[in-house]
MARTOR-660595 format. One record per residue (C-alpha): residue number from 1; residue in three letters; x negated, y, z negated. Coordinates in steps of 0.5 Angstrom, whole numbers, plus 500, padded with zeros to 3 digits. Layout:
N
[r NUM,"ALA",[X,Y,Z]]
...
// end
This chain:
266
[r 1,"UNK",[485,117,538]]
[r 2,"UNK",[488,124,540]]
[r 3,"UNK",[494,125,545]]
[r 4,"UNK",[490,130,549]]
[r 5,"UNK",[482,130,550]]
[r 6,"UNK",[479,137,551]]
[r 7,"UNK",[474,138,556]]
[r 8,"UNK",[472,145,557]]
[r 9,"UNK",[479,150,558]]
[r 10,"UNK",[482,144,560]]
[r 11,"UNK",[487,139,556]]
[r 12,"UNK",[488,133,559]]
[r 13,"UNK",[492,128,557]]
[r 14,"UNK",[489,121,553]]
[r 15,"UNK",[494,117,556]]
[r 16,"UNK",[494,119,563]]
[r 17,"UNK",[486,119,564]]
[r 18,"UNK",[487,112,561]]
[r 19,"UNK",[491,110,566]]
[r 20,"UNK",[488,113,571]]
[r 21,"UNK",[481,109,570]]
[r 22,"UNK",[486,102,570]]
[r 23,"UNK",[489,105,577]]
[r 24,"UNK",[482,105,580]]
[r 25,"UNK",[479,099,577]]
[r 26,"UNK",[485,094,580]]
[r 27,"UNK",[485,098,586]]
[r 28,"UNK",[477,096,587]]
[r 29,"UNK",[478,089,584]]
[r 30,"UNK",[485,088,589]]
[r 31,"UNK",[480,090,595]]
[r 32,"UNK",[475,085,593]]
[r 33,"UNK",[479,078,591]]
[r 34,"UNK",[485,080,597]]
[r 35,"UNK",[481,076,602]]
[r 36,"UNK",[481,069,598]]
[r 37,"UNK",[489,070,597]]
[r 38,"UNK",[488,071,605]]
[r 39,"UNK",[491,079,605]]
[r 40,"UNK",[488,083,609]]
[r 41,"UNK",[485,090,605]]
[r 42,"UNK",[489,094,610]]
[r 43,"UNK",[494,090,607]]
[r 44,"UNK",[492,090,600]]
[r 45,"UNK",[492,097,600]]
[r 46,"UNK",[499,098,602]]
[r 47,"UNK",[502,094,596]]
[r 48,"UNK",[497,097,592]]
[r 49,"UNK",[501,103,593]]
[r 50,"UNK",[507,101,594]]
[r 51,"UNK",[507,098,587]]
[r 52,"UNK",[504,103,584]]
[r 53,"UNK",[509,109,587]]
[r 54,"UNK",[515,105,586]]
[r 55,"UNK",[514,103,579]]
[r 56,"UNK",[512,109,577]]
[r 57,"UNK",[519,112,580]]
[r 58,"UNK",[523,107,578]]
[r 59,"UNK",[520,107,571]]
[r 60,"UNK",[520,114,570]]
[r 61,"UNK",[529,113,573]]
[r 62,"UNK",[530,107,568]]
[r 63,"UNK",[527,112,561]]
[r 64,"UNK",[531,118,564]]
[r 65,"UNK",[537,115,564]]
[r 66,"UNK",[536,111,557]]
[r 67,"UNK",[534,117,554]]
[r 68,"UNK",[538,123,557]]
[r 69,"UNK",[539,127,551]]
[r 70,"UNK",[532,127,550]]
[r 71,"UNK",[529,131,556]]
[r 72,"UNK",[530,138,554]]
[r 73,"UNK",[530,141,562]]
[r 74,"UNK",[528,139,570]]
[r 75,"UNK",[521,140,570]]
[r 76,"UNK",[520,135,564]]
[r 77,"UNK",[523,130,567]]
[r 78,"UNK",[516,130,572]]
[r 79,"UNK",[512,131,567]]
[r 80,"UNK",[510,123,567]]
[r 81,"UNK",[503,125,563]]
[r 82,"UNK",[506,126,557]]
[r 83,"UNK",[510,119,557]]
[r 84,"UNK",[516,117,558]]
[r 85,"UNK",[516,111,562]]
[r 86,"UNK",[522,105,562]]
[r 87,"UNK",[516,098,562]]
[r 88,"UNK",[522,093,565]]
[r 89,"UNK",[524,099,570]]
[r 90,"UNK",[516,099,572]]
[r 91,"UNK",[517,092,573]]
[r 92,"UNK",[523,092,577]]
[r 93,"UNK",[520,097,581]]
[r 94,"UNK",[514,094,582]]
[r 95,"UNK",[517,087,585]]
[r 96,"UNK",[522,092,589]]
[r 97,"UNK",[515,095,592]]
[r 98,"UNK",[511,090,594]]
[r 99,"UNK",[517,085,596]]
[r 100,"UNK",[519,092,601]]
[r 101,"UNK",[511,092,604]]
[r 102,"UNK",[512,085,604]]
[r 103,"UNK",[517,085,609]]
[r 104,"UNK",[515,091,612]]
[r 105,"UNK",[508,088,614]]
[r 106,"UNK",[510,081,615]]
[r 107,"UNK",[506,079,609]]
[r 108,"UNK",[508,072,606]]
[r 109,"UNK",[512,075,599]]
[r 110,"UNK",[509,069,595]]
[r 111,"UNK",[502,071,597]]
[r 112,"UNK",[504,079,596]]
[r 113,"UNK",[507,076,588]]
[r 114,"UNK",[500,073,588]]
[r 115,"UNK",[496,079,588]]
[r 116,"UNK",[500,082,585]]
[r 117,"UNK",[500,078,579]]
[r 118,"UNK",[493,079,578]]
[r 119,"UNK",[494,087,580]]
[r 120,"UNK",[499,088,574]]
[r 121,"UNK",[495,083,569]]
[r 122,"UNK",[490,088,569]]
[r 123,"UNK",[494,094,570]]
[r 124,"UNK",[498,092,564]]
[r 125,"UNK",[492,090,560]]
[r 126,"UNK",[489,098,561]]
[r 127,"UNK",[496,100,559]]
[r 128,"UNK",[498,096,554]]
[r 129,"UNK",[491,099,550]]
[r 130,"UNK",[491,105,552]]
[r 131,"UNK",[499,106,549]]
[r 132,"UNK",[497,103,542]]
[r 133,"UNK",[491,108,542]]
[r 134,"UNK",[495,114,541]]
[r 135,"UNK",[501,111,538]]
[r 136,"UNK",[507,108,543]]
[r 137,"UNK",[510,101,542]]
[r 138,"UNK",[507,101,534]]
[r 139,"UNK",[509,093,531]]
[r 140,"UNK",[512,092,525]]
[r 141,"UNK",[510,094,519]]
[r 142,"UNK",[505,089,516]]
[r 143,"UNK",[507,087,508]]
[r 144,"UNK",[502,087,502]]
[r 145,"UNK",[498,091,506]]
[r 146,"UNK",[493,094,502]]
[r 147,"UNK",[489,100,506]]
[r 148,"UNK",[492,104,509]]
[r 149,"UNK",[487,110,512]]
[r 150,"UNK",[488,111,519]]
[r 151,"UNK",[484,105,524]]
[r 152,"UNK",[483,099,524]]
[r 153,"UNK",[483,094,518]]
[r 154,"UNK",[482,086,517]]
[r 155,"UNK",[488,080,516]]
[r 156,"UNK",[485,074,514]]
[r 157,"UNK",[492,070,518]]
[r 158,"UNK",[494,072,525]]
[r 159,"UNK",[493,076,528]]
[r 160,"UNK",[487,078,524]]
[r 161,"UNK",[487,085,524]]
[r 162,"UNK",[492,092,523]]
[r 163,"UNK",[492,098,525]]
[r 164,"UNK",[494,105,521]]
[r 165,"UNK",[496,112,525]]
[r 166,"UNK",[494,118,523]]
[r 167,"UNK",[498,125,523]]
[r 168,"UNK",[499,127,530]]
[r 169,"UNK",[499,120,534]]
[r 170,"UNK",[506,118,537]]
[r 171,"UNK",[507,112,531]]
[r 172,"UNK",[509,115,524]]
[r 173,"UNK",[502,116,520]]
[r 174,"UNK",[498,111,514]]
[r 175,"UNK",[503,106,515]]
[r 176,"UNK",[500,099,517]]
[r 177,"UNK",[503,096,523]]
[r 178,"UNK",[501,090,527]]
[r 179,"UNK",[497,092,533]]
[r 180,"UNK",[502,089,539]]
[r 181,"UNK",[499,094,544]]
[r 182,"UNK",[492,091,542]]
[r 183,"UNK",[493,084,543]]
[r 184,"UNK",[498,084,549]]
[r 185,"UNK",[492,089,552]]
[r 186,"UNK",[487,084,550]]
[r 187,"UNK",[491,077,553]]
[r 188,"UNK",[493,081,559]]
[r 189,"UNK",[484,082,561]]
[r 190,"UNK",[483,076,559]]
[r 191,"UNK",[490,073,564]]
[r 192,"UNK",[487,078,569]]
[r 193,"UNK",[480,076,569]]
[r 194,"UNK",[482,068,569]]
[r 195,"UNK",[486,069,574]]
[r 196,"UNK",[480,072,579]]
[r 197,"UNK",[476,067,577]]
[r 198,"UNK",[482,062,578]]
[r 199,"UNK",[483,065,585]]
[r 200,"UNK",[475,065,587]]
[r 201,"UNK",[474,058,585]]
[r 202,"UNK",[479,054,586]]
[r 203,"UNK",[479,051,593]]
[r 204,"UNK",[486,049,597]]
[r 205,"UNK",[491,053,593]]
[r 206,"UNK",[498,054,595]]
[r 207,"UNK",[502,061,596]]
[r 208,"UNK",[505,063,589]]
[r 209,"UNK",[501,059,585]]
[r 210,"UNK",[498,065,581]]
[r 211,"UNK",[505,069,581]]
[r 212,"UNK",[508,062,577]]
[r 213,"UNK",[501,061,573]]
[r 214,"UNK",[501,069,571]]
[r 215,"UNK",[509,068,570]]
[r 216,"UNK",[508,062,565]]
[r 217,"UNK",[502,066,561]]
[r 218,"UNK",[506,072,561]]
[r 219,"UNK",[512,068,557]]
[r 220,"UNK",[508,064,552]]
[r 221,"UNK",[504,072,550]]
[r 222,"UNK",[510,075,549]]
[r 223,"UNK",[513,068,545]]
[r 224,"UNK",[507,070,541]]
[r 225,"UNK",[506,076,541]]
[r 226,"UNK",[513,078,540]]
[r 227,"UNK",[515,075,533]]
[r 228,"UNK",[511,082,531]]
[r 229,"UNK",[515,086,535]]
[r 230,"UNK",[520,091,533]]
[r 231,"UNK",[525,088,538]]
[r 232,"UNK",[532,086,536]]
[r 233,"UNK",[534,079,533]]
[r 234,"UNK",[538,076,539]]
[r 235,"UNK",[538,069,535]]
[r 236,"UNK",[536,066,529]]
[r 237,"UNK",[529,068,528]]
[r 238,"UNK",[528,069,535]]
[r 239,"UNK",[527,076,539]]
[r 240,"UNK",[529,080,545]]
[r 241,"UNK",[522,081,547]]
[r 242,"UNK",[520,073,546]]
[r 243,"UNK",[527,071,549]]
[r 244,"UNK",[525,074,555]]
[r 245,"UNK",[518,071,554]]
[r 246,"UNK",[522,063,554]]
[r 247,"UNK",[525,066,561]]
[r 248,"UNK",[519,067,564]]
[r 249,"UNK",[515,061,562]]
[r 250,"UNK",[521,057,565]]
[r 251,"UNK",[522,061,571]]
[r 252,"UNK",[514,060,573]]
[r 253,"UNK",[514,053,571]]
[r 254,"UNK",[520,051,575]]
[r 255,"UNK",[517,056,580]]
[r 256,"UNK",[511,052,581]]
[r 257,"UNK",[514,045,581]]
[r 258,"UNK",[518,047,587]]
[r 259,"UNK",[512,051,591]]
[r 260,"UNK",[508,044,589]]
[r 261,"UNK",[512,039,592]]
[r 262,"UNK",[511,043,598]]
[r 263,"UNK",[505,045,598]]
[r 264,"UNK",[504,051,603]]
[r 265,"UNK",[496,053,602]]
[r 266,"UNK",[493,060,602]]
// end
C-alpha cells in the first residue's frame, strides 16, 4: 500500500487515515461496552481522550529523544503523520493518562485500566495493521523463501504466510519478511473483541480482571510472536520483545490472583 492515498489535489497520509478510522471505531465501541465495566460515558470519554493525547505526547517524546540526529528541523517534530512514534513511550503514556483521569474524576484506576485494555486491544490492533501495510516494523527475513513479488505469499509452517514490500514502502523491497505487524494486528482484534464479549457476558466479575486478563494475552502474543522479530537476543534464544511478553504474563497472572482472593466487583 502506498505511504500516501491521492484524494483529488489532496495527499494524505495511509497511516494516519488508518488510525484515524481505529480511533473513531474504539471511541464508539468505549461508549457502548463503559456501562458494563460500571463507568459513566462522561467518564469514558474523559479517559478516552486522555490516553489517546497523552500517548500520542509521550510517543512522539520518546522517538524524539531515540532518534534526535534524525529530525532534520522544529516543524518535523510535529509532523506525527509522517510516523515516528515511540510504541513503549505511547504505552507509557497512555498508563500516565488514564491513571491521571482516574484520580482526577474518582474513577477506580482498576476499573479505568479495564476499559482501557479493551480500548488499546483494538487500537493496537488497527495500529499494528495499518504500520506493516506500509512497512513499519517488518520481521525477519524468512529463509528459503522462493517468490519474492511484492504481496502476500503462503508458508506451509507458522505463521502460514509472508509479506514482500515493493519499492517506495518503509520496509527494504523484494525481500520476504515475516509479517509481525500482521499477526499481532490480527491477535490484538481478536483479544479486543473477545474481551467485549467477555465483559458482556459474564456476570459479578471483579475490577481489573480484564486489565490482568488483557496483561496475560498481551505477554503470551509477544512470546509468540516475537521469535520472528528483529529484536535483540537478551538470553539464549530469547528476545527483548518476548522477554517483555514472559513479564507481562506473570505480572497479569500474579495481578489476577491478588484481585481474586479479594474479590471487588463491578
Amino acid at each position: 500500500m502506498p505511504f500516501y492515498i491521492r484524494i483529488g489535489k489532496f495527499a494524505v497520509s495511509t497511516l494516519g487515515l488508518m488510525i484515524t478510522i481505529s480511533l473513531f471505531i474504539s471511541y464508539v465501541v468505549s461508549l457502548q461496552i463503559s456501562r458494563y465495566i460500571g463507568i459513566l460515558k462522561s467518564q469514558t470519554e474523559n479517559i478516552f481522550l486522555a490516553g489517546v493525547l497523552s500517548g500520542i505526547f509521550f510517543g512522539r517524546l520518546f522517538y524524539i529523544i531515540k532518534n534526535h540526529d534524525q529530525i532534520p528541523n522544529v516543524i518535523s517534530v510535529f509532523q506525527i503523520w509522517n510516523g515516528g512514534i515511540d510504541y513503549y513511550g505511547t504505552m507509557i503514556g497512555v498508563i500516565i493518562g488514564v491513571v491521571s483521569v482516574a484520580w482526577l474524576y474518582n474513577i477506580p484506576i482498576l476499573k479505568a485500566l479495564d476499559i482501557t485494555s479493551i480500548i488499546g486491544s483494538l487500537m493496537l490492533g488497527f495500529g499494528y495493521i495499518s504500520a506493516g501495510l506500509v512497512g513499519f516494523g517488518f520481521g525477519r527475513p524468512v529463509p528459503m523463501a522462493v517468490d519474492v513479488t511484492p504481496g502476500f505469499h503462503l508458508l506451509r509452517v507458522f505463521p502460514f504466510f509472508y509479506v514482500v514490500y515493493k519499492f517506495g514502502d518503509i520496509a527494504p523491497p523484494s525481500i520476504p519478511f515475516y509479517p509481525v505487524q500482521f499477526i499481532y494486528g490480527i491477535l490484538f482484534l481478536l483479544f479486543g473483541i473477545s474481551l467485549i464479549f467477555y465483559v458482556i457476558k459474564k456476570q459479578n466479575r471483579f475490577m481489573g480482571e480484564v486489565f490482568s486478563i488483557f496483561l496475560m494475552l498481551y505477554g503470551i502474543s509477544n512470546i509468540i510472536v516475537g521469535y520472528y522479530t528483529i529484536s535483540r537476543v537478551v538470553f539464549n534464544h530469547i528476545t527483548l520483545e518476548q522477554l517483555f511478553g514472559l513479564l507481562s504474563f506473570i505480572s497479569g497472572s500474579v495481578i489476577l490472583m491478588l484481585l481474586k482472593s479479594e474479590k471487588t466487583n463491578v
